[in-house]
N, C-alpha and C positions, 0 to 999 in steps of 0.2 A: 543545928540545921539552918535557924534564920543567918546566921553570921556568915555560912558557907554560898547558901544563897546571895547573901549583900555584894559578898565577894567576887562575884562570878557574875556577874551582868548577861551575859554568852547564856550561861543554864536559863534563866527567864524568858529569852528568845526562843531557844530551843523548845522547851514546855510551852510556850505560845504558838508553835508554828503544829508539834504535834497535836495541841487541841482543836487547832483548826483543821488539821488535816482530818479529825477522829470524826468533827462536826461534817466536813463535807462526803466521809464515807458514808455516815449513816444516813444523810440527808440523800444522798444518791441510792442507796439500798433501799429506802421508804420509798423511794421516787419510781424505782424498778418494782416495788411488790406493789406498789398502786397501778402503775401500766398496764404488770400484763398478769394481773388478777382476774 
């Protein structure tokens, strides 16, 4: 698995940009159940 990773530079970007996407949905879903609680 570490070796396929080394390999691929592209997959780390990608899993980088999905965890920020994952961070700014839930950061937006907390934001919306605090509003209009």
């Amino acid at each position: 698995m570490l070796t396929s990773v080394e390999h691929h530079p592209g997959r780390k970007i990608d899993h980088l940009i999905v965890f920020v996407l994952t961070a700014l949905i839930v950061s937006l879903r907390s934001a919306f159940s605090i509003l209009y609680s």
